[in-house]
LONU-382336 format. One line per field, with one value per residue (C-alpha): residue number from 1; chain; x, y, z. Coordinates in Angstrom, 2 decimals, decimal comma, padded with zeros to 5 digits. Last residue first. Layout:
// residues N
n = [NUM|...]
chain = [A|...]
px = [X|...]
py = [Y|...]
pz = [Z|...]
//
This chain:
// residues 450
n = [450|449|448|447|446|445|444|443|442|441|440|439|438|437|436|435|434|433|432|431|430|429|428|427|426|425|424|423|422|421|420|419|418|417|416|415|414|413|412|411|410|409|408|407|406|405|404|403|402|401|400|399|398|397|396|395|394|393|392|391|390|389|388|387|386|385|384|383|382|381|380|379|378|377|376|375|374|373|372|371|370|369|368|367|366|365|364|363|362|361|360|359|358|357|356|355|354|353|352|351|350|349|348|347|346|345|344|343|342|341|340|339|338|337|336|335|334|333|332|331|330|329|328|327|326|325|324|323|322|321|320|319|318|317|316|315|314|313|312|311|310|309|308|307|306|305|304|303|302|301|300|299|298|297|296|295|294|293|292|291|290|289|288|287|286|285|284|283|282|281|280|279|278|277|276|275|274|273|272|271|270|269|268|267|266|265|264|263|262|261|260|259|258|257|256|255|254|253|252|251|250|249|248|247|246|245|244|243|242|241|240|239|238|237|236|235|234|233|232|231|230|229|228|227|226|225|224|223|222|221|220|219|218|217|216|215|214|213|212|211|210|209|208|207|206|205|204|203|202|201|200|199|198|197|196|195|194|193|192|191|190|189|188|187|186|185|184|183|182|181|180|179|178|177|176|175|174|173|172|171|170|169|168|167|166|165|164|163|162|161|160|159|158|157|156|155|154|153|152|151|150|149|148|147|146|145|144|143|142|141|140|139|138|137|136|135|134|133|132|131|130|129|128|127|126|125|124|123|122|121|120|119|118|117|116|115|114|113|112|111|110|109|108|107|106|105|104|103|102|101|100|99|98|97|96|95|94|93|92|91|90|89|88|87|86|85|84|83|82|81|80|79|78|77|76|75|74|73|72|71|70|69|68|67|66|65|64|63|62|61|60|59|58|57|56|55|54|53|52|51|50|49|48|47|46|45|44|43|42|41|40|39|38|37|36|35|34|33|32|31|30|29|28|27|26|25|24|23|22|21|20|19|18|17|16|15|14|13|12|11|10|9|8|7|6|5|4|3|2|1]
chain = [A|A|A|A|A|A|A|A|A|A|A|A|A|A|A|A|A|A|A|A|A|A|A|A|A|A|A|A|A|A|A|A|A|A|A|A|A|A|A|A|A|A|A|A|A|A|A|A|A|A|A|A|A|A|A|A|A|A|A|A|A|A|A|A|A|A|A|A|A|A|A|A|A|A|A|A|A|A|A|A|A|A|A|A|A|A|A|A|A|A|A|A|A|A|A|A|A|A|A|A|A|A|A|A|A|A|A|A|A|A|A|A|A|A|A|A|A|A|A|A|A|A|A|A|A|A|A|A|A|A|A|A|A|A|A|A|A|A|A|A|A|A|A|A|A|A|A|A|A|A|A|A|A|A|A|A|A|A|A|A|A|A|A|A|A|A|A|A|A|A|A|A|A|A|A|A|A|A|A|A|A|A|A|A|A|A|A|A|A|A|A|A|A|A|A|A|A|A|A|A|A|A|A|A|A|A|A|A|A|A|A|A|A|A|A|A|A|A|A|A|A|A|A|A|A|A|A|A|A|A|A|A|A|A|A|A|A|A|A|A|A|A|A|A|A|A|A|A|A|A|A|A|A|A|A|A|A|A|A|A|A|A|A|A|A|A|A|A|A|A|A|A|A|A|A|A|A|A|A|A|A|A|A|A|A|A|A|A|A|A|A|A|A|A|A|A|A|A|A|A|A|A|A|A|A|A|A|A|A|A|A|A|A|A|A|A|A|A|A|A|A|A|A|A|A|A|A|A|A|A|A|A|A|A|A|A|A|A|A|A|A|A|A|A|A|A|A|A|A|A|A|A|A|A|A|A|A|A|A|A|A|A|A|A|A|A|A|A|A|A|A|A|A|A|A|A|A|A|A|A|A|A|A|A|A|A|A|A|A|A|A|A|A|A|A|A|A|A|A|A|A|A|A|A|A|A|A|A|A|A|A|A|A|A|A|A|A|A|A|A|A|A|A|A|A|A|A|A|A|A|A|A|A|A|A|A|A|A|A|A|A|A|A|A|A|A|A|A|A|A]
px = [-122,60|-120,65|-116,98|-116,85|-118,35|-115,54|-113,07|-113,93|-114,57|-110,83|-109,56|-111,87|-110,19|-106,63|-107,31|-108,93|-105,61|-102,94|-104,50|-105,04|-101,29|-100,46|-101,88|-100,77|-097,06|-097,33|-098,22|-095,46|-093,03|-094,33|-093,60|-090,15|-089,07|-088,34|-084,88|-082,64|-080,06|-081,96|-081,53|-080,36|-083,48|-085,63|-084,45|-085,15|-088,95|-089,79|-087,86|-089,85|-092,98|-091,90|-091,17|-094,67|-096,07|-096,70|-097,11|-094,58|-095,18|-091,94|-093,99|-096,38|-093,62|-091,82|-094,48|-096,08|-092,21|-092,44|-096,74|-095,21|-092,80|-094,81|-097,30|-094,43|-093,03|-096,48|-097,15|-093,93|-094,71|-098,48|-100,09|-103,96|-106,30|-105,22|-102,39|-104,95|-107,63|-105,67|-104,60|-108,92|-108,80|-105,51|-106,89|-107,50|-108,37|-109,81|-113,45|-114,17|-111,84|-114,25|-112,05|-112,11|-112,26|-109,14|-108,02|-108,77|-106,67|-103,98|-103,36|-103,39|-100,76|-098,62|-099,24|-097,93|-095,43|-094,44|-095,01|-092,83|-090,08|-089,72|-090,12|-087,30|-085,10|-086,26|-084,95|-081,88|-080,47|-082,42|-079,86|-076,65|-077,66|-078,18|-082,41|-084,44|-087,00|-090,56|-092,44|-095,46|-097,08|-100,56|-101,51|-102,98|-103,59|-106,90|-107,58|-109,88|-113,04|-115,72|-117,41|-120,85|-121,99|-124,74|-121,44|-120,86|-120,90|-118,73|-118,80|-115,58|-114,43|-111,44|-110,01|-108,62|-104,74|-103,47|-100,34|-099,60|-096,33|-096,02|-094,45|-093,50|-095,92|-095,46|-097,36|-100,78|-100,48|-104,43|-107,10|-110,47|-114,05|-116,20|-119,81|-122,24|-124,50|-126,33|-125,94|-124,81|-125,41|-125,36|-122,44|-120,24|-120,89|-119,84|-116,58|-115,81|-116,30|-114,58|-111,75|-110,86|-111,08|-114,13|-116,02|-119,79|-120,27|-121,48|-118,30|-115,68|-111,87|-110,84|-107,47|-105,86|-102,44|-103,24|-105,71|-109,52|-111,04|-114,92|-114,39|-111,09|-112,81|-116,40|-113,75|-112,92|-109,44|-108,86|-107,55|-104,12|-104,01|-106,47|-105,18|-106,09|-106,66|-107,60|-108,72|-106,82|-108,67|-110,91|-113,03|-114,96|-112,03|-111,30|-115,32|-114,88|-111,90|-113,16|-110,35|-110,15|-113,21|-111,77|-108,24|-110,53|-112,84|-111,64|-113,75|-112,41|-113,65|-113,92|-111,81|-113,34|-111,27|-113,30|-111,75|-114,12|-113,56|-109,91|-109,69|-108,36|-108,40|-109,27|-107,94|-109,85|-107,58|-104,96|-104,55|-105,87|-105,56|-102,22|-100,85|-101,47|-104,15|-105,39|-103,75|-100,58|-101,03|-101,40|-097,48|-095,66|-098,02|-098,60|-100,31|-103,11|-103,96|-103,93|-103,32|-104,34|-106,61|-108,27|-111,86|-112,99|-115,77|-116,76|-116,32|-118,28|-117,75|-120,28|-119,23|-115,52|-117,64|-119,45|-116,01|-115,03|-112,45|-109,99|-108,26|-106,59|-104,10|-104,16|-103,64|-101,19|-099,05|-099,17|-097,51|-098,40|-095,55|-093,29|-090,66|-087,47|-088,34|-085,15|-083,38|-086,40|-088,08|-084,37|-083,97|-087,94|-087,36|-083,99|-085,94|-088,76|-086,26|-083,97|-087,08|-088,49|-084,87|-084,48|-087,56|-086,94|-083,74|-084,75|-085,75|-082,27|-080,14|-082,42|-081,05|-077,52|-078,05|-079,41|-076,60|-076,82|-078,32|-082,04|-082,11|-080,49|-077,35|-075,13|-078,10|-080,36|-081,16|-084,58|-087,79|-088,02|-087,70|-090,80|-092,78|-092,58|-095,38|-095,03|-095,86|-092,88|-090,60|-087,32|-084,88|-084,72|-085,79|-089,08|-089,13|-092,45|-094,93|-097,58|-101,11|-100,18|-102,55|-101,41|-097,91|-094,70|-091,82|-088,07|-087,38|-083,83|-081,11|-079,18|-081,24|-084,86|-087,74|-091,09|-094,39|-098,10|-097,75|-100,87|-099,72|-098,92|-097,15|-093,49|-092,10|-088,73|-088,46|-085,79|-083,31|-080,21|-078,63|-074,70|-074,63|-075,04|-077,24|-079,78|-078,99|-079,99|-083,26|-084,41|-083,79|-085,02|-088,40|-089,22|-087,25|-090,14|-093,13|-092,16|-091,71|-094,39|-096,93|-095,96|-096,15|-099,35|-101,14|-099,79|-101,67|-104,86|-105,42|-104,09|-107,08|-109,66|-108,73|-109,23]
py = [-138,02|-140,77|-139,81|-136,43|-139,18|-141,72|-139,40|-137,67|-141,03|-141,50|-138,10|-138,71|-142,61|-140,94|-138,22|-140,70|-143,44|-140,15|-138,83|-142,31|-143,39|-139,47|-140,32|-144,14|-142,50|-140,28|-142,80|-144,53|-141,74|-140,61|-144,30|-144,24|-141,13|-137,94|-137,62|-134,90|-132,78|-129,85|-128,70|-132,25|-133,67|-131,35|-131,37|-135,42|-135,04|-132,49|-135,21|-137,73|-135,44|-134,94|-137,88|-138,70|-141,30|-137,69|-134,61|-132,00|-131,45|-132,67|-135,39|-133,51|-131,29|-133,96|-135,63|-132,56|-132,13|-135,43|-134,92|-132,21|-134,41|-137,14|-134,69|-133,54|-136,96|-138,52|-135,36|-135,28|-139,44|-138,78|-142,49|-141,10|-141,29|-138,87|-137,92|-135,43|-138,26|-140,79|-138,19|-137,83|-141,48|-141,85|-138,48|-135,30|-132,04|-129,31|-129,88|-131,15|-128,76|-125,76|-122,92|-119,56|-120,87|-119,44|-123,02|-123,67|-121,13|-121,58|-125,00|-123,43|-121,24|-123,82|-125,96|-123,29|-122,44|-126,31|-126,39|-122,88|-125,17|-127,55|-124,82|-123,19|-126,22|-127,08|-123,32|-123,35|-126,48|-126,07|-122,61|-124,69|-127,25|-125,03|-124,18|-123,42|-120,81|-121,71|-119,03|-120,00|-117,56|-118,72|-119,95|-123,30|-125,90|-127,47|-131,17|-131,80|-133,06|-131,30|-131,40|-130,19|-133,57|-133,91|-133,67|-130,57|-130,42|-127,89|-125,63|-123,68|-120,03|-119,03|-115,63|-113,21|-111,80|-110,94|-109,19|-106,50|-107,19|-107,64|-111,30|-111,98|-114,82|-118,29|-118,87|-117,15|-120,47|-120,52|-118,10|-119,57|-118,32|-120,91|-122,08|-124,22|-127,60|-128,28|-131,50|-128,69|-125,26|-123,72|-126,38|-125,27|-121,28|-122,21|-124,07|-121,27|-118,52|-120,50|-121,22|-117,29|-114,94|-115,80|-113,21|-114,21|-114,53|-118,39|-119,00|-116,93|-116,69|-120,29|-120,29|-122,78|-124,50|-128,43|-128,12|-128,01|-128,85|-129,80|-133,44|-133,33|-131,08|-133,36|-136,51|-139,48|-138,50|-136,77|-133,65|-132,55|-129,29|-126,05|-122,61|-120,68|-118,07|-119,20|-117,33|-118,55|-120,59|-119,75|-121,78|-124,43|-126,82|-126,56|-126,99|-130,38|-130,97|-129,97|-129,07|-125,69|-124,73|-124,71|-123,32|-120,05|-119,66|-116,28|-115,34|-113,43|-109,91|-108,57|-105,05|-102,97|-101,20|-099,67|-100,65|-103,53|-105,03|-104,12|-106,30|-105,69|-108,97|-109,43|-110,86|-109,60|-112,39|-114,86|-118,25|-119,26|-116,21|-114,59|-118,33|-118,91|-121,02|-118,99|-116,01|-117,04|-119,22|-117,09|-115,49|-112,71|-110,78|-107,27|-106,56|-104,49|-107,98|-109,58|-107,14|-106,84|-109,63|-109,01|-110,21|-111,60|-114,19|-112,69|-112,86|-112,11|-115,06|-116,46|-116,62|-117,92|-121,13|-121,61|-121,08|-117,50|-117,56|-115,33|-112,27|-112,11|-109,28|-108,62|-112,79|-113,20|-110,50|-111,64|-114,91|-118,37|-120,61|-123,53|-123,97|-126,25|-129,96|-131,87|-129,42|-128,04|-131,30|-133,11|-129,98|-130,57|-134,26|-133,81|-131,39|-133,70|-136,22|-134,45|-133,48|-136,51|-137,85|-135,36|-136,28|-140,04|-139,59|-136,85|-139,70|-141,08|-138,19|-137,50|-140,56|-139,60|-135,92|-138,15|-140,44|-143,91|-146,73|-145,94|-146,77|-150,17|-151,75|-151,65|-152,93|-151,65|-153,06|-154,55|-153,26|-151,40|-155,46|-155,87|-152,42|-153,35|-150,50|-151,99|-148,03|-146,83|-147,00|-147,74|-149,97|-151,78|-150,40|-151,25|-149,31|-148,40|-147,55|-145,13|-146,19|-148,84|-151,55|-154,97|-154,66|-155,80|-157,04|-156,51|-158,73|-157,17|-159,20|-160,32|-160,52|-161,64|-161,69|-160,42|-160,94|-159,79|-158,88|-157,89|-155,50|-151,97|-150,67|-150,49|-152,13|-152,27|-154,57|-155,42|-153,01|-152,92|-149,78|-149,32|-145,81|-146,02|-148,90|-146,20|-143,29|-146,02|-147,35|-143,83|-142,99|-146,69|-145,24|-142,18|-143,85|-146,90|-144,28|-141,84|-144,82|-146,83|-144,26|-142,93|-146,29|-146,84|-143,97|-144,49|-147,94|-146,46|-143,77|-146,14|-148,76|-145,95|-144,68|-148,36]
pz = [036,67|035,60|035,52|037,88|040,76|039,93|040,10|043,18|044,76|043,81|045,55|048,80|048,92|048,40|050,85|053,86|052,49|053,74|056,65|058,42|057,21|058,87|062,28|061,91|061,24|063,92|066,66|065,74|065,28|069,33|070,50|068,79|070,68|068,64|068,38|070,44|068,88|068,41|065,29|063,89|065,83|064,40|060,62|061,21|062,17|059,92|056,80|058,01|057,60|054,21|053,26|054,01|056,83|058,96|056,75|056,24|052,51|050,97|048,84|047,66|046,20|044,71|042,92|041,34|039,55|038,62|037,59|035,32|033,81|033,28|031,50|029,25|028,50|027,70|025,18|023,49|023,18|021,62|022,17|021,53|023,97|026,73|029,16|031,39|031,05|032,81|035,44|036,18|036,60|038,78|040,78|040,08|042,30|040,16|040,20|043,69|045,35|044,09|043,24|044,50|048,19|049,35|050,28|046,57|045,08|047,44|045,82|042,56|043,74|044,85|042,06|039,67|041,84|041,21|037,29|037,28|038,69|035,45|033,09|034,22|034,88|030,84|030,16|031,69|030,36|026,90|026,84|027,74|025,04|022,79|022,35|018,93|019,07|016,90|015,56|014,05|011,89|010,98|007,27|009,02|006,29|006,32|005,27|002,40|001,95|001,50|004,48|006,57|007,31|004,51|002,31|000,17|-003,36|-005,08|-008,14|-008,82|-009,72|-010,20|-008,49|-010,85|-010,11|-007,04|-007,78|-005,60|-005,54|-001,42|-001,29|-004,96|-006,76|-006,41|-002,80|-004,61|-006,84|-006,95|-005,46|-005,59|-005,36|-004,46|-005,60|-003,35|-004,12|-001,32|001,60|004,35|003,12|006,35|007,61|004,57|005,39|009,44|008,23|005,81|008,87|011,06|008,50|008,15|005,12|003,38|001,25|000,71|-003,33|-002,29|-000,65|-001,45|-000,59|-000,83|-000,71|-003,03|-001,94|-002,50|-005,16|-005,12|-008,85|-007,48|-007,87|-005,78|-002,93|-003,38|-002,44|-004,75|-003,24|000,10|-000,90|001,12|002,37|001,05|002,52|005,59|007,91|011,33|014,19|017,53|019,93|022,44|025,23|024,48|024,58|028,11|028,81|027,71|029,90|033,19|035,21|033,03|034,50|038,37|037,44|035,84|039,46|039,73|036,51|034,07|032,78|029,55|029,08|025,81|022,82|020,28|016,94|015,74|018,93|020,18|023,67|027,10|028,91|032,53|035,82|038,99|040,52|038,68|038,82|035,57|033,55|034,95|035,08|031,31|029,63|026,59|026,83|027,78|025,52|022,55|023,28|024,37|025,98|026,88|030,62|031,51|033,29|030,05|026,52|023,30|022,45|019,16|019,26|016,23|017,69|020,65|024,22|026,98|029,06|027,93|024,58|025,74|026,84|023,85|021,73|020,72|017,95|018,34|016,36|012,62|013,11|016,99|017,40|014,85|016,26|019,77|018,61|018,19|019,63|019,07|021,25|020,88|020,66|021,02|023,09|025,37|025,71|026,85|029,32|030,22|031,04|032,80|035,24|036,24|036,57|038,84|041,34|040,91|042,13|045,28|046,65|046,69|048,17|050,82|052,95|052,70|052,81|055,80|057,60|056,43|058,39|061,45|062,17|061,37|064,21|063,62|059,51|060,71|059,41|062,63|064,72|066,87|070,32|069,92|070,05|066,89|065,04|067,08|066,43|062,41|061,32|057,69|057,33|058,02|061,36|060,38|061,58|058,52|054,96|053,83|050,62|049,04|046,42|045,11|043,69|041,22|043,30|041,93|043,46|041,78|043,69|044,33|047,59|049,26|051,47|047,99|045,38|045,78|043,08|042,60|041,03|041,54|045,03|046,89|047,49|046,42|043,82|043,05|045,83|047,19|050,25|053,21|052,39|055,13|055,82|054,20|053,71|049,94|050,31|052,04|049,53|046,43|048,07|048,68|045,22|043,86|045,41|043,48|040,58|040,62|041,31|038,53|036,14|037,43|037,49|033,65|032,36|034,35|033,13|029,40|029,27|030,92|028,59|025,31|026,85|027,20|023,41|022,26]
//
């Protein structure tokens, strides 16, 4: 089921970004009256289409990318008959060169504007939710396997990245100093001494690989009892929605990772906990904690009770205007591209194996996930938007970007290439183009099964 949600929001997110990409280009062609033969999202062979007017809509099988055959163009339905004839009024060829790049700039231009409406509409409806820097130098982190090796340790209070004060746990966690950065390190109070652990260059790299992702930190947890699942050991034992559990066994408990570790030591025993109860009642600061209860408790050959955790963090979230989600969601929107700019140097400067942090179709199907989360889907759509455009306006031949080389020229200049040398170009670039899509979904298919 989770493969089949995966694949399902893939191809929702493919066609949209793929469908706009192209109705862009379609839209700035009618607009200065060129003739669209074909709009395609996907490619053939055609699963179903329809005609209206002098353009076929279709459907493609493959949902790799897309197209527009507009005529008079040379693209990659390399039509070298209909470029031998005199050109007509309607034809790409016959308009002047600033609407031609209006055209090829369409496609572009719309990712661009979606990836930017998407965040704006995140940024109002959603605000932003954060952990921060106070809750991590009060409680500290949890080190994960991966965070462990790193040097890491469980209680860790991160003060600082880069020599650096933060604003918020992900910047520690996933942010563009400790992904991207180099000689990037945390400075970290350890039972009061304070110690700098080093990060690899190669961050971007592990983060590709999403079970190492999760191994790394997280923030350390105190917390109360949630919901009790009835006919659980949590409801047999007395556990109420608001209880903290402060004892296990007369060991003091102030954080989940230490409860969750004491439950998985005495996994299938009988254990007693100290309670607190009603502690959200009495006056912040009175000094009123009163005597803990105690309770007997079986726990579950699994390691459980039975009841769901609630986080005693303190969330901030900030709430956006419209004017403010505006400039924050256009924010947000560019930071994704500098981000993949600088990732992309990462891994012509070697620091990061190619291999591990390029992803294709099945590596994007991962990245959106098994469970149908719409914030999620709109976020990761956004990003790939945003990804979308800026491969796109990379000058190479059979892109929009390498149309786009070839038109700034001729305005500079004022002389077109000739039609033998965007031929040749466009076969260069198709060969470039379908040798990094087949490299990107061997990639995929090699991180899957081995």
């Amino acid at each position: 089921m989770e493969n089949l949600v995966m694949i399902g929001q893939l191809l929702l997110g493919l066609s949209i970004l793929i469908g706009l990409h192209e109705l862009g280009h379609l839209l700035a062609a009618k607009a200065f009256g060129m003739r669209v033969e074909k709009f395609s999202i996907g490619f053939p062979p055609k699963i179903v289409g329809f005609k209206f007017k002098e353009t076929e809509y279709s459907i493609g099988a493959i949902p790799l990318g897309g197209f527009v055959k507009i005529s008079g163009m040379i693209d990659e339905s390399l039509d070298t008959e209909q470029m031998a004839r005199e050109p007509e009024p309607w034809e790409f060829r016959a308009k002047p060169a600033w609407q031609r790049l209006i055209v090829m700039m369409g496609g572009i231009i719309v990712n661009v504007v979606l990836g930017i409406v998407i965040f704006v509409v995140l940024a109002y409806q959603q605000g932003d939710a954060y952990i921060p820097r106070a809750e991590i130098v009060k409680n500290g982190i949890v080190a994960l396997e991966y965070g462990e090796k790193l040097g890491l340790e469980t209680g860790d209070k991160i003060l600082k990245v880069n020599g650096k004060e933060y604003e918020r746990f992900s910047e520690v966690q996933r942010g563009a100093d400790v992904l991207l950065g180099d000689n990037s390190y945390y400075t970290i109070d350890r039972m009061g001494q304070t110690v700098n652990v080093s990060l690899p260059a190669d961050m971007l790299e592990i983060f590709a690989d999403k079970e190492t992702a999760t191994q790394f930190i997280e923030p350390r947890l105190p917390f109360a009892v949630g919901e009790v699942e009835k006919g659980s050991n949590a409801e047999k034992a007395g556990l109420k929605p608001g209880d903290r559990i402060i004892a296990v066994n007369g060991k003091e408990i102030m954080f989940f990772d230490q409860f969750d570790a004491a439950l998985q030591e005495n996994a299938g025993e009988e254990i007693t906990l100290q309670v607190l109860r009603n502690v959200e009642n009495r006056p912040e600061n009175s000094g009123v904690v009163g005597d803990p209860i105690t309770l007997t408790a079986q726990v579950s050959e699994e390691g459980k009770l039975g009841f769901r955790v609630r986080s005693l963090l303190d969330i901030k979230t900030e709430q956006y205007g419209f004017v403010e989600s505006i400039v924050k969601g256009t924010e947000k929107a560019f930071e994704s591209v500098w981000l993949n700019i600088r990732g992309f140097g990462k891994i012509f400067s070697g620091d990061v194996n190619v291999s591990e942090s390029v992803k294709g179709p099945i590596g994007i199907r991962e990245i959106y996930g098994g469970t149908w989360d719409w914030t999620r889907f709109w976020s990761i759509t956004g990003l790939l938007s945003m990804w979308l455009a800026f491969v796109n306006f990379l000058p190479i031949p059979a892109l929009d970007g390498g149309h786009v080389a070839f038109l700034t020229y001729e305005i500079i200049s004022g002389t077109a290439p000739s039609d033998r040398f965007l031929e040749v170009a466009q076969k260069a670039g198709m060969v470039i183009i379908f040798a990094i899509m087949g490299l990107v979904i061997f990639n995929d298919l090699f991180n899957l099964f081995f």
